[in-house]
OpenMM code with the backbone's topology and positions (N, CA, C; nanometers):
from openmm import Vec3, app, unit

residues = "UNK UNK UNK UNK UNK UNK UNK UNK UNK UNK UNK UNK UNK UNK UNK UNK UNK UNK UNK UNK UNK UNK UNK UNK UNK UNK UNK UNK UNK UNK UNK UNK UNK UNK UNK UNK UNK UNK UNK UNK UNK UNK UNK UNK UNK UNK UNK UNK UNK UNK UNK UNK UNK UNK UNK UNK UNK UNK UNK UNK UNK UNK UNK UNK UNK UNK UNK UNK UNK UNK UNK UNK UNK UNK UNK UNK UNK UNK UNK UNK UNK UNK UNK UNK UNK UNK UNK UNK UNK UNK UNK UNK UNK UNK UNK UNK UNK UNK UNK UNK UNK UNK UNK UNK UNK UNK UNK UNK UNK UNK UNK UNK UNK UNK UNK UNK UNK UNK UNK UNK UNK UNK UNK UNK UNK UNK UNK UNK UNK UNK".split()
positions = [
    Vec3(9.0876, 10.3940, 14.3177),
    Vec3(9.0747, 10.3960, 14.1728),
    Vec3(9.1462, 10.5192, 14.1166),
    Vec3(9.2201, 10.4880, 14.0107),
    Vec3(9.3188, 10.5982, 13.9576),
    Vec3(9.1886, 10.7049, 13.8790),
    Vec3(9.2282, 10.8503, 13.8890),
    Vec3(9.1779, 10.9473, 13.8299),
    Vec3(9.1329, 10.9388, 13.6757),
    Vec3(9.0737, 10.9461, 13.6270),
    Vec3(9.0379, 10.8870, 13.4808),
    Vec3(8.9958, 11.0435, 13.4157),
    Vec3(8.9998, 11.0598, 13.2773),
    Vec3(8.9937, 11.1854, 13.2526),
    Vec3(8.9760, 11.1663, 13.0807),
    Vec3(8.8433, 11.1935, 13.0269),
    Vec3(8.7725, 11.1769, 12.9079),
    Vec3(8.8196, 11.2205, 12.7911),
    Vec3(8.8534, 11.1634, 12.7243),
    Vec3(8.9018, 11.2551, 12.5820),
    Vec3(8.8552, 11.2108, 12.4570),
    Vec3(8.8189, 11.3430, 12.3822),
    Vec3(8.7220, 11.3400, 12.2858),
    Vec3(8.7974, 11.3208, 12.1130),
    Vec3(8.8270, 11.2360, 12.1117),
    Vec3(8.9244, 11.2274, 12.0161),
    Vec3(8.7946, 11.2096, 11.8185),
    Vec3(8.8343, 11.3100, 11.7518),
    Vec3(8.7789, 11.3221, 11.5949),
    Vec3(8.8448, 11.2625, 11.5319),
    Vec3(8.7707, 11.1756, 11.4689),
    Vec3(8.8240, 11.0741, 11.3110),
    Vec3(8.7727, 11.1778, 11.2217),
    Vec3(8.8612, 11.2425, 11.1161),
    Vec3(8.8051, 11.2919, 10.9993),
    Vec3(8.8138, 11.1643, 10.8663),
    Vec3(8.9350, 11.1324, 10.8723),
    Vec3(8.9353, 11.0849, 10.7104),
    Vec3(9.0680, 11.0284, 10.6699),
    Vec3(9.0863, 10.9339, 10.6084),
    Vec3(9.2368, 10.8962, 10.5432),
    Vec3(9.2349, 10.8879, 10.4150),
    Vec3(9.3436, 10.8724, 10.3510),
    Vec3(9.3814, 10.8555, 10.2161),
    Vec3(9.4890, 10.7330, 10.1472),
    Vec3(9.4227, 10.7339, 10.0806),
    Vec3(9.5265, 10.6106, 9.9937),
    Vec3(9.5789, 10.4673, 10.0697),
    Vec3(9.4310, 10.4304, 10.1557),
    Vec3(9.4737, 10.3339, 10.2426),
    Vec3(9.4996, 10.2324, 10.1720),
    Vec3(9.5475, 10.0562, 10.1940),
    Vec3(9.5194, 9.9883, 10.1100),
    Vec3(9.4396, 9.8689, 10.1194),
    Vec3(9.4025, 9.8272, 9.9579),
    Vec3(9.2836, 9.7817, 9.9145),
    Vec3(9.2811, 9.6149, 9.9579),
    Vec3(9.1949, 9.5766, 10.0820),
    Vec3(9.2551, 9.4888, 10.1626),
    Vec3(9.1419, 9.3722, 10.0692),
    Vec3(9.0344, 9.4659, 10.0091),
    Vec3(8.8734, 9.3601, 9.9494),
    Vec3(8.9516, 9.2804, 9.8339),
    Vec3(8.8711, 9.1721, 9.8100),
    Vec3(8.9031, 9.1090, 9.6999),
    Vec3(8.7556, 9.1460, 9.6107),
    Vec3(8.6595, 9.1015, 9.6647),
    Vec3(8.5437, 9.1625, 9.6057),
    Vec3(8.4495, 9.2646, 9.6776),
    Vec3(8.3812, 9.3394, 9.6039),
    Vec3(8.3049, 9.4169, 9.6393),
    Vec3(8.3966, 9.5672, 9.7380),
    Vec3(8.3257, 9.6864, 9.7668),
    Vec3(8.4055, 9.7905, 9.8010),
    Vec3(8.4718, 9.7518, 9.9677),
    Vec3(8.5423, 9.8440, 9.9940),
    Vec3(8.6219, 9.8568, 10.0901),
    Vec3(8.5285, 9.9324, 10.1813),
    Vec3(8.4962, 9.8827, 10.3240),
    Vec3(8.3699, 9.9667, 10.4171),
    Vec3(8.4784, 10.0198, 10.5361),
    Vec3(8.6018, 10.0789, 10.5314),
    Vec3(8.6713, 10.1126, 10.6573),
    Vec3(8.6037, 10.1757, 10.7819),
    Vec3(8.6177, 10.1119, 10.9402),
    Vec3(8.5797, 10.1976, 11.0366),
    Vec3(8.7312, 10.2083, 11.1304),
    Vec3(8.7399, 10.2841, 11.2270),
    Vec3(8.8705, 10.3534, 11.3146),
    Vec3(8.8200, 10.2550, 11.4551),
    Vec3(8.9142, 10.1965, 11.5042),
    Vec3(8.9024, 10.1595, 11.6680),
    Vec3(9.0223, 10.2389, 11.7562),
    Vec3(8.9538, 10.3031, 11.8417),
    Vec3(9.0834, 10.3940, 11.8777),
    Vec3(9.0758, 10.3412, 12.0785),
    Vec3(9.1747, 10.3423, 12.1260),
    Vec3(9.2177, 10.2879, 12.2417),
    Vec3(9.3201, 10.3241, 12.3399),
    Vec3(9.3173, 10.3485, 12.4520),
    Vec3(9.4378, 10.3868, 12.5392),
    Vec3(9.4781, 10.2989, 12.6135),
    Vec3(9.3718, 10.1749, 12.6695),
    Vec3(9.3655, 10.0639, 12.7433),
    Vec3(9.3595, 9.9654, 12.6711),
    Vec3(9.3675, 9.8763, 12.5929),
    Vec3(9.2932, 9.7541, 12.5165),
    Vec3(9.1536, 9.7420, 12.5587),
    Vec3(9.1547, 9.7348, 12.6709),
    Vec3(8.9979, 9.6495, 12.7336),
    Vec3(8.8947, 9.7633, 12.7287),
    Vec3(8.9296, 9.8856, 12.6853),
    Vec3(8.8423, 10.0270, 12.6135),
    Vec3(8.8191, 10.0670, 12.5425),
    Vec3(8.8138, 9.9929, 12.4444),
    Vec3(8.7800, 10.0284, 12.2589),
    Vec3(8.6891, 10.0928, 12.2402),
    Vec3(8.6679, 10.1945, 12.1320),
    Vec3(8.6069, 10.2453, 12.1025),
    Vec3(8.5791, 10.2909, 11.9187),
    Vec3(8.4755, 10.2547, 11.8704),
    Vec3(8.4926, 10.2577, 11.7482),
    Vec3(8.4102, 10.3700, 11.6597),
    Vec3(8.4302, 10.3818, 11.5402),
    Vec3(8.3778, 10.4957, 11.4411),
    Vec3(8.2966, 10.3891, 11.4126),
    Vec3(8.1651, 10.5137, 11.3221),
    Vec3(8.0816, 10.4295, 11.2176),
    Vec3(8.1538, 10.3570, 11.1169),
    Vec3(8.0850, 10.2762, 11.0259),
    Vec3(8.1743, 10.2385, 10.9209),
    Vec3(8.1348, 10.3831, 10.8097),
    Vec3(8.2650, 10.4109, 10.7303),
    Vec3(8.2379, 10.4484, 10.6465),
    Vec3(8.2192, 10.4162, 10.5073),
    Vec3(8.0798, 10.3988, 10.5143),
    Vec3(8.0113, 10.3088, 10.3597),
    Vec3(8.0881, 10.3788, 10.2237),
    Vec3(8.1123, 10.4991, 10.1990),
    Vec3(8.1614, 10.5698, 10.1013),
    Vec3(8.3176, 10.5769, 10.0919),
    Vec3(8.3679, 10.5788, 9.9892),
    Vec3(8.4613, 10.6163, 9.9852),
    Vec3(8.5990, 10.5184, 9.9724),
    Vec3(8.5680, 10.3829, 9.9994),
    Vec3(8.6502, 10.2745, 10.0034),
    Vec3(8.8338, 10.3060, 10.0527),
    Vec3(8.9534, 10.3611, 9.9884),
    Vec3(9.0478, 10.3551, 10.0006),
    Vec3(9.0965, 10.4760, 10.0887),
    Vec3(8.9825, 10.5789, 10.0488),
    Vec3(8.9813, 10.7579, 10.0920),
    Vec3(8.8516, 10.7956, 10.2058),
    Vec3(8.8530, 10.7277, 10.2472),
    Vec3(8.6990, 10.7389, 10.3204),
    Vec3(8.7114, 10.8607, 10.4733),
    Vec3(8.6031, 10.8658, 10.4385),
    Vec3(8.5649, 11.0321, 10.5274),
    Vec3(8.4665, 10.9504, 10.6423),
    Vec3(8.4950, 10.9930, 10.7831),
    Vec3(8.3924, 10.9816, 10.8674),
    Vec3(8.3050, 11.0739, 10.9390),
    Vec3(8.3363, 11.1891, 10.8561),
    Vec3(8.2636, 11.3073, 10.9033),
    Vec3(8.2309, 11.3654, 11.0155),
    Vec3(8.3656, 11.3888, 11.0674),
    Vec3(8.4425, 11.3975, 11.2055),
    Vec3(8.3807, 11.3188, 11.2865),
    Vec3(8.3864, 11.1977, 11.2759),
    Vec3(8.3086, 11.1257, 11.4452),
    Vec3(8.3703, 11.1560, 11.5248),
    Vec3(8.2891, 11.1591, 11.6224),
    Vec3(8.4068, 11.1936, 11.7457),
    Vec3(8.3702, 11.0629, 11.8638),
    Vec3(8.4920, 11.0036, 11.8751),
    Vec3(8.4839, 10.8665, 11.9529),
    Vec3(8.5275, 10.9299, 12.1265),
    Vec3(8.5065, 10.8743, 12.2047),
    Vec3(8.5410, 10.8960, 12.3596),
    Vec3(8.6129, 10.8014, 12.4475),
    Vec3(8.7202, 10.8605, 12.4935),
    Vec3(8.8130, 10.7439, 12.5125),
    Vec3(8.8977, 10.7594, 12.6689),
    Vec3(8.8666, 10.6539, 12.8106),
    Vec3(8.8826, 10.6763, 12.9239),
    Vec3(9.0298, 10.7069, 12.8676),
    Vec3(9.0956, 10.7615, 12.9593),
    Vec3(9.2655, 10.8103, 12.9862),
    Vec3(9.3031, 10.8029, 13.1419),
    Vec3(9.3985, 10.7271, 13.2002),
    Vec3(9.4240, 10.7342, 13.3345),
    Vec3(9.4868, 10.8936, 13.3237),
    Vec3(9.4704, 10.9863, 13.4509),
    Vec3(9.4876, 11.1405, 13.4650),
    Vec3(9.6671, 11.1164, 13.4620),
    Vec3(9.7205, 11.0272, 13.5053),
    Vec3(9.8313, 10.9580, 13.5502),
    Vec3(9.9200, 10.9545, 13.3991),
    Vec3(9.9009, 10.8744, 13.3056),
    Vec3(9.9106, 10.8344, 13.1516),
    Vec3(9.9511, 10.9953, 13.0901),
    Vec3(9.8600, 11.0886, 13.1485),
    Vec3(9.9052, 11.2010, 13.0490),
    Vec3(10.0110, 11.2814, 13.1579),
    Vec3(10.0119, 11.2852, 13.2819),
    Vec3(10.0846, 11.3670, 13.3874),
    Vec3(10.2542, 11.3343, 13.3362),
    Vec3(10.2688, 11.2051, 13.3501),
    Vec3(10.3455, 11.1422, 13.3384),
    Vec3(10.4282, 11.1408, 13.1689),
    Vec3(10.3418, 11.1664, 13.0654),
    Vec3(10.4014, 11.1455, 12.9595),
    Vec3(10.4237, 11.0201, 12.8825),
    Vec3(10.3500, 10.9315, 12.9434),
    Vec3(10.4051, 10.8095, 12.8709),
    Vec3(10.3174, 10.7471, 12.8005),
    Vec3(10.1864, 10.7748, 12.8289),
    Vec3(10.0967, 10.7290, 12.7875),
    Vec3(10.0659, 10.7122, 12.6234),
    Vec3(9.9965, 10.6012, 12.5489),
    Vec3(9.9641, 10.6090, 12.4097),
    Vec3(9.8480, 10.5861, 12.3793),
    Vec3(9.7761, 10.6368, 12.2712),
    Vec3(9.6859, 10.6255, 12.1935),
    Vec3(9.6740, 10.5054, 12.0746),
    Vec3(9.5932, 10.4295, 12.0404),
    Vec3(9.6092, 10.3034, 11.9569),
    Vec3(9.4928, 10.3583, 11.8220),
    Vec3(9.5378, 10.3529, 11.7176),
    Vec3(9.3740, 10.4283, 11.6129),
    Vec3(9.4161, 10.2943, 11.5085),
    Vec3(9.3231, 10.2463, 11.5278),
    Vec3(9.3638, 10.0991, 11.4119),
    Vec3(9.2358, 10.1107, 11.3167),
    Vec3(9.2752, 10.1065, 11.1925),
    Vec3(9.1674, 10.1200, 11.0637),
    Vec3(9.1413, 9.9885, 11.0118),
    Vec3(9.0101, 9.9171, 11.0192),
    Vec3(8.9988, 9.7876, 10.9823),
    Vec3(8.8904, 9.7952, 10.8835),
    Vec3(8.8893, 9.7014, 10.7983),
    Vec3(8.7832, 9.6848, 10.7082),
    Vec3(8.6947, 9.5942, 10.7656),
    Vec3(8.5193, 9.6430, 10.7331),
    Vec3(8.3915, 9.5706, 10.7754),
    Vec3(8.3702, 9.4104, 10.7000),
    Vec3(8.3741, 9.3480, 10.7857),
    Vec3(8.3627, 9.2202, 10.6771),
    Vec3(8.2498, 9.1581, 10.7003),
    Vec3(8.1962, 9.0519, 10.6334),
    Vec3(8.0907, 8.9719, 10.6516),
    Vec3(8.0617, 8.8612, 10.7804),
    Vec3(8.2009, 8.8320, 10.7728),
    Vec3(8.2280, 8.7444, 10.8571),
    Vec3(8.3110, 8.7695, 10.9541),
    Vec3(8.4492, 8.7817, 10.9131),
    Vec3(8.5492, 8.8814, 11.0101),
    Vec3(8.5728, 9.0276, 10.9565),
    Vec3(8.6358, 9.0970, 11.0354),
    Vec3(8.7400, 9.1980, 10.9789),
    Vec3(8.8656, 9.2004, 10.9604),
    Vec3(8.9015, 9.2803, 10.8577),
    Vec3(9.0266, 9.2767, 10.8251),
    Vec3(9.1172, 9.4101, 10.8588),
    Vec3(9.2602, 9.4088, 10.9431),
    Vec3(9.2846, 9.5262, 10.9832),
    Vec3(9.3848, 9.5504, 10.8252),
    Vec3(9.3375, 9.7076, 10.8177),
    Vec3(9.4289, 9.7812, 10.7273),
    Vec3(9.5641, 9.8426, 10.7729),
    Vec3(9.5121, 9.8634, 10.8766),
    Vec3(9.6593, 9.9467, 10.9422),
    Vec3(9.6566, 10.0182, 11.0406),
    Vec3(9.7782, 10.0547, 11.1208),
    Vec3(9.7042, 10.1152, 11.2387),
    Vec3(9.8779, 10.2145, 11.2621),
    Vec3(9.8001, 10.3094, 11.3642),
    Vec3(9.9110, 10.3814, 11.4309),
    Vec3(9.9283, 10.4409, 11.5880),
    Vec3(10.0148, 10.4405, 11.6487),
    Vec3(10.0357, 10.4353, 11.7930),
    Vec3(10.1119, 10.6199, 11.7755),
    Vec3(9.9499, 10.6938, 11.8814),
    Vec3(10.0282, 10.7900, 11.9112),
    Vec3(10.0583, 10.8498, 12.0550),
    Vec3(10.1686, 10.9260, 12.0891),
    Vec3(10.2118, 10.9126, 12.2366),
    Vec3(10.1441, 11.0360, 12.2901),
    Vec3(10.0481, 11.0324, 12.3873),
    Vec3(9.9213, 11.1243, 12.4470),
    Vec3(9.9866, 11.2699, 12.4637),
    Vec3(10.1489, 11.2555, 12.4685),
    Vec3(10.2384, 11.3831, 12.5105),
    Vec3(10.1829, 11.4419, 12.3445),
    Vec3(10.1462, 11.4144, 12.2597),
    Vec3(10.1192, 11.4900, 12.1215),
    Vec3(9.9787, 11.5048, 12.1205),
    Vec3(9.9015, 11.4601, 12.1251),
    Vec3(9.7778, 11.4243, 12.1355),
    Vec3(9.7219, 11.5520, 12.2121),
    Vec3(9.7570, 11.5712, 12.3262),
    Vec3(9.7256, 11.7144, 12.4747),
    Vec3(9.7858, 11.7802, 12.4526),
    Vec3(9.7241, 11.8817, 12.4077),
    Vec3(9.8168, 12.0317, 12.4521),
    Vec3(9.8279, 12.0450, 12.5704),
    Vec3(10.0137, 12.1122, 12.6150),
    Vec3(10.0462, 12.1163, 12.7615),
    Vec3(10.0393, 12.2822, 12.7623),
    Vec3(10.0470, 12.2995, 12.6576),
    Vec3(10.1115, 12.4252, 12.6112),
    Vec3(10.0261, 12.5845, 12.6552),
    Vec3(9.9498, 12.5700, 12.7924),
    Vec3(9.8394, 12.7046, 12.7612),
    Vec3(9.8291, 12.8226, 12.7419),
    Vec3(9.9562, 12.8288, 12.7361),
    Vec3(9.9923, 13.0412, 12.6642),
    Vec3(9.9815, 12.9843, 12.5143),
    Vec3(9.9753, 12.9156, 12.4570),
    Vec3(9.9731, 12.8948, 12.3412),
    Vec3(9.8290, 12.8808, 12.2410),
    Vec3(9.7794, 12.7531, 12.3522),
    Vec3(9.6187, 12.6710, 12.3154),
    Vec3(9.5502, 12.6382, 12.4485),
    Vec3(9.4245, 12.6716, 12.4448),
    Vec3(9.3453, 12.6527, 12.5574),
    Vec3(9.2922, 12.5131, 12.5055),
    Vec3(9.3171, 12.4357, 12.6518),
    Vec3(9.2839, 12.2762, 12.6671),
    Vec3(9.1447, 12.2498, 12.6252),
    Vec3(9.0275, 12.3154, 12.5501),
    Vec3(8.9295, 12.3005, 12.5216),
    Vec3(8.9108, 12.3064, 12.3451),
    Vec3(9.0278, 12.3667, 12.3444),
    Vec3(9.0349, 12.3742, 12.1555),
    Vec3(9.1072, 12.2728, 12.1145),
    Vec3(9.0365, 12.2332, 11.9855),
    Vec3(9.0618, 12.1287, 11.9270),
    Vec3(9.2126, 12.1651, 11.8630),
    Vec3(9.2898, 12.0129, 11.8600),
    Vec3(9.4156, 12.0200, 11.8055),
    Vec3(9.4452, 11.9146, 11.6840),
    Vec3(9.4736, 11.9578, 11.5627),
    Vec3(9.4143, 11.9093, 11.4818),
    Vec3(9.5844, 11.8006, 11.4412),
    Vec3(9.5658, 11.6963, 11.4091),
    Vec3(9.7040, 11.6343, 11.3488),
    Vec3(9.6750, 11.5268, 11.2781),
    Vec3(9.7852, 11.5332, 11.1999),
    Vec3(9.8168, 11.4065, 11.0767),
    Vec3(9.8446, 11.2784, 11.1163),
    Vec3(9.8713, 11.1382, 11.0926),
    Vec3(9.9437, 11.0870, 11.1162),
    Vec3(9.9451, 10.9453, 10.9711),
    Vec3(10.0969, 10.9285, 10.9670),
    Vec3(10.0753, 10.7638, 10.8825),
    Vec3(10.0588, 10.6498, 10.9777),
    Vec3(9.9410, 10.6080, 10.8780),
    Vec3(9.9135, 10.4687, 10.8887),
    Vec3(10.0099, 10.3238, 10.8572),
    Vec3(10.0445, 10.2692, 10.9809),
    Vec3(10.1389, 10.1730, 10.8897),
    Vec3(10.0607, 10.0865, 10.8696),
    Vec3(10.0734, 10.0222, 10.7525),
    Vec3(9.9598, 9.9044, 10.6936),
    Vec3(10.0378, 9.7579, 10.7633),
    Vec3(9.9014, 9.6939, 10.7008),
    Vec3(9.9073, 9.5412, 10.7061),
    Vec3(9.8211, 9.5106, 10.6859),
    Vec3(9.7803, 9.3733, 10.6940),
    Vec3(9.6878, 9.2719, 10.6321),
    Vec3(9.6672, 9.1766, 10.7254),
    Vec3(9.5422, 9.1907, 10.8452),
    Vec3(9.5450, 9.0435, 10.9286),
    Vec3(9.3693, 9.0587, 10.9446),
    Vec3(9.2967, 8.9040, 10.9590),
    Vec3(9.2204, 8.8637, 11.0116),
    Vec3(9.1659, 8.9295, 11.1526),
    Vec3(9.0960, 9.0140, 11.2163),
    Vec3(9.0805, 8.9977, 11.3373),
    Vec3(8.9677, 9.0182, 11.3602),
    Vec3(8.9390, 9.0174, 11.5082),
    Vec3(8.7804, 8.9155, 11.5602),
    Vec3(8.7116, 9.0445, 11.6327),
    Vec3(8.8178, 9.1163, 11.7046),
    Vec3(8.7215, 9.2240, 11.7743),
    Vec3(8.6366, 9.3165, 11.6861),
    Vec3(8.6035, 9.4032, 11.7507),
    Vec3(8.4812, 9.4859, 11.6659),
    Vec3(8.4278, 9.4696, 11.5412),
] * unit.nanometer
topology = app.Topology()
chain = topology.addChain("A")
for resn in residues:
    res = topology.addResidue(resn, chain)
    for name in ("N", "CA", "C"):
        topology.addAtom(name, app.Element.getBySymbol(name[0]), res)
């Protein structure tokens, strides 16, 4: 079994996502992923609809030790809206784990948090998981 190695990845908050509801507010939660078959999701955030804050959750997410040695590895953070029935994804973004880890340790010790931006590319689809 390949080396597996935990990472604690924080949802703070997005902005100006878009407004996927037809009625009633927008409930966005984060599914973030390195594997598909390892999802891992935020609360929903009831407040806030387009700008919504999750008040740093912090989600936990397996990583093969391999994925980051190597450099190739990616991160999946897809923002979907809570629905009644299904969800609807808002948008999502793919980031490459070489950004994600500091390699860097004269710089940042591997225990401090590294804080980054990223855009969301939108869309609009139906989907079934979480």
């Amino acid at each position: 079994m390949a080396e597996q190695r935990e990472l604690d990845v924080v949802i703070i908050s997005a902005q100006d996502l878009k407004n996927v509801t037809t009625f009633g507010k927008q409930s966005p939660f984060a599914v973030v992923w390195i594997h598909p078959s390892r999802k891992t999701t935020t609360p929903v955030a009831t407040h806030g609809g387009v700008n919504p804050s999750w008040n740093n959750a912090v989600v936990k997410v397996l990583c093969e030790q391999r994925l980051i040695d190597q450099g190739n590895g990616v991160m999946t953070i897809e923002i979907l809206n809570k629905g009644s029935i299904s969800n609807t994804q808002i948008g999502s973004v793919t980031v490459p784990l070489s950004q994600a880890i500091a390699r860097d340790a004269d710089k940042i010790s591997p225990n401090q948090p590294k804080y980054m931006s990223f855009q969301v590319q939108t869309c609009s689809k139906t989907v079934v998981h979480p």
